[in-house]
VMD Tcl script that draws the C-alpha trace (Angstrom):
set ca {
  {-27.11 88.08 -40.34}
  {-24.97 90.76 -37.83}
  {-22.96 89.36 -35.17}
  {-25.78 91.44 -33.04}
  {-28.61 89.49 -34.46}
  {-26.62 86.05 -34.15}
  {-26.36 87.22 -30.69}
  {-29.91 87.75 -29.79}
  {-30.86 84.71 -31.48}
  {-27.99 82.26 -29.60}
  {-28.80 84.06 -26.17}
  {-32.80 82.95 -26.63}
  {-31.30 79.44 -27.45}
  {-29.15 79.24 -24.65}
  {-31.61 80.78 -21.91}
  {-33.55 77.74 -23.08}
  {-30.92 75.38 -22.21}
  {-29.43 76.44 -19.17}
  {-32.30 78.25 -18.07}
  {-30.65 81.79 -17.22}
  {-32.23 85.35 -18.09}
  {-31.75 86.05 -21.13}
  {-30.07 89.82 -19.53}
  {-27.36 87.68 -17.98}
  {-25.67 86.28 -21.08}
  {-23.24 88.39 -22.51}
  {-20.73 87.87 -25.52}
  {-18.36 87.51 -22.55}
  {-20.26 84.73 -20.85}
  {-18.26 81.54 -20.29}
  {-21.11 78.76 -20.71}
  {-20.05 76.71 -18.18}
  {-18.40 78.93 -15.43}
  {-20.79 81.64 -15.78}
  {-23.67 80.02 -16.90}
  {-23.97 76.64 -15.71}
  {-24.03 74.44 -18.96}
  {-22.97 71.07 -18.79}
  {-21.49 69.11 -22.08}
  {-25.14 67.79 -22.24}
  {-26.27 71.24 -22.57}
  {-23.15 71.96 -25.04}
  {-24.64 69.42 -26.93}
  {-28.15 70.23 -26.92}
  {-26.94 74.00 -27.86}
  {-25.28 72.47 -31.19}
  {-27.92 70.58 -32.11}
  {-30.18 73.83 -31.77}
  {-27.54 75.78 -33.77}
  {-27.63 73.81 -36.20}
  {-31.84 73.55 -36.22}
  {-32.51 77.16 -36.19}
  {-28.74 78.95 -38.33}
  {-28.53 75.45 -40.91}
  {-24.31 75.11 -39.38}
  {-23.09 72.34 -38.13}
  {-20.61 72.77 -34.93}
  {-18.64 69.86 -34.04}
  {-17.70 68.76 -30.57}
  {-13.85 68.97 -31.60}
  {-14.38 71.65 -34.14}
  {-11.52 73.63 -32.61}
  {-9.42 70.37 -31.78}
  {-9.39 69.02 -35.49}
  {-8.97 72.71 -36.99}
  {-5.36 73.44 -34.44}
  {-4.34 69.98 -35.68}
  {-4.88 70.66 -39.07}
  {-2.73 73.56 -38.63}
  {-0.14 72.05 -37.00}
  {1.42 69.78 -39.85}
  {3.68 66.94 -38.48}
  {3.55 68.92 -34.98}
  {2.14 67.41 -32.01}
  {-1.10 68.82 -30.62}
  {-0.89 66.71 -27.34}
  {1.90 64.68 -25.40}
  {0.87 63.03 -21.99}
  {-2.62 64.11 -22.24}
  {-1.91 67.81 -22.14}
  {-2.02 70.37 -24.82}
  {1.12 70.99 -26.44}
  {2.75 74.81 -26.91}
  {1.80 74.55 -30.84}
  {-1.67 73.87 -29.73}
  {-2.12 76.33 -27.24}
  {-0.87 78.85 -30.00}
  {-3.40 77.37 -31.80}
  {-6.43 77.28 -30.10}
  {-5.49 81.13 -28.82}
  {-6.00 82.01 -32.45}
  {-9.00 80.09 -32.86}
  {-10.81 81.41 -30.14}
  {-9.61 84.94 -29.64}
  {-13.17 85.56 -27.53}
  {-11.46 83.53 -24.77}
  {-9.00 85.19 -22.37}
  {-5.15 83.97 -23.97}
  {-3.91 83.44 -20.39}
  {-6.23 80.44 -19.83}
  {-4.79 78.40 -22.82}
  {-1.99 77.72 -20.25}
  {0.49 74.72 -20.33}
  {-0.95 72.16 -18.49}
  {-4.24 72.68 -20.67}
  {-6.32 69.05 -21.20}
  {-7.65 68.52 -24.23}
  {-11.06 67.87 -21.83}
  {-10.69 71.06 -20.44}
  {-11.40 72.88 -24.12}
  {-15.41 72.71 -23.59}
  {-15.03 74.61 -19.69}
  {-13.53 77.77 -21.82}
  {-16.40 77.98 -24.65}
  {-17.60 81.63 -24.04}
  {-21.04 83.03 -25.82}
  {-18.93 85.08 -28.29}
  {-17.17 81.58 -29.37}
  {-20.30 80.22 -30.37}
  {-21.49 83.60 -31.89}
  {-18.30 83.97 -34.00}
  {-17.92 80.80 -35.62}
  {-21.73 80.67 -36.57}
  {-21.05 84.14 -38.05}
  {-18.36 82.62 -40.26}
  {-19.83 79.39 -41.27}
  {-22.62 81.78 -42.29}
  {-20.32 83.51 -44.55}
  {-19.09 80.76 -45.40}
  {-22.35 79.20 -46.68}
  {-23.07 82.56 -48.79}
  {-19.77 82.74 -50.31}
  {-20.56 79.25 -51.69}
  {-23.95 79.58 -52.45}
  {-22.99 82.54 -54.39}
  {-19.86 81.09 -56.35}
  {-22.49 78.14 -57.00}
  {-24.61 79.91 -59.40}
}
mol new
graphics top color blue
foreach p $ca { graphics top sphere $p radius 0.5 }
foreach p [lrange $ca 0 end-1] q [lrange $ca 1 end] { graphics top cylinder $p $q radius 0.2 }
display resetview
């Protein structure tokens, strides 16, 4: 599948859950600013992800991959996102503006910056990621 067609697919799954047009979601869209998703509908969204594309997205996917990355480093002190982490998660999620992985980041406050492209991106590589197997398999 293109990015484009793991676009159009996401978009008809989110209209359904948020209940916007589908012409108002963009790659840029921020789910919950923009489009009015709450973590139920974050939810919901992953469990349709993983219903109609066969990958699994998990709540902290980003969270346990920056801390995996960050051997012996500290991802959070006093609740807030460390500077390693906010490196991090800027490189996880370049489809999110850098400036809002600012200090004083919550680890909460990772959900409220999901943007369309996010979700499109890391479907498109678990996708890969699923072929490359499949085809070392055989």
């Amino acid at each position: 599948m293109t990015d484009q067609e793991i676009f159009e697919t996401f978009r008809t799954l989110a209209c359904g859950v948020v209940g916007v047009r589908e012409a108002d979601i963009t790659l840029a869209s921020n789910l919950v600013e923009d489009l009015g998703a709450e973590s139920i509908d974050l939810l919901d969204l992953t469990f349709l992800v993983e219903e109609k594309f066969g990958v699994t997205i998990e709540p902290n996917e980003f969270e346990k991959e920056a801390r995996r990355r960050i051997p012996g480093g500290e991802y959070e002190r006093d609740g807030l996102l460390t500077e390693a982490a906010l490196l991090e998660l800027r490189q996880l999620m370049p489809e999110v503006d850098p400036t809002r992985f600012a200090p004083g980041l919550r680890k909460m406050d990772i959900p409220s910056l999901l943007t369309v492209g996010v979700f499109v991106h890391i479907i498109g590589r678990k996708l890969k990621a699923r072929e490359q197997e499949t085809s070392h398999g055989h």
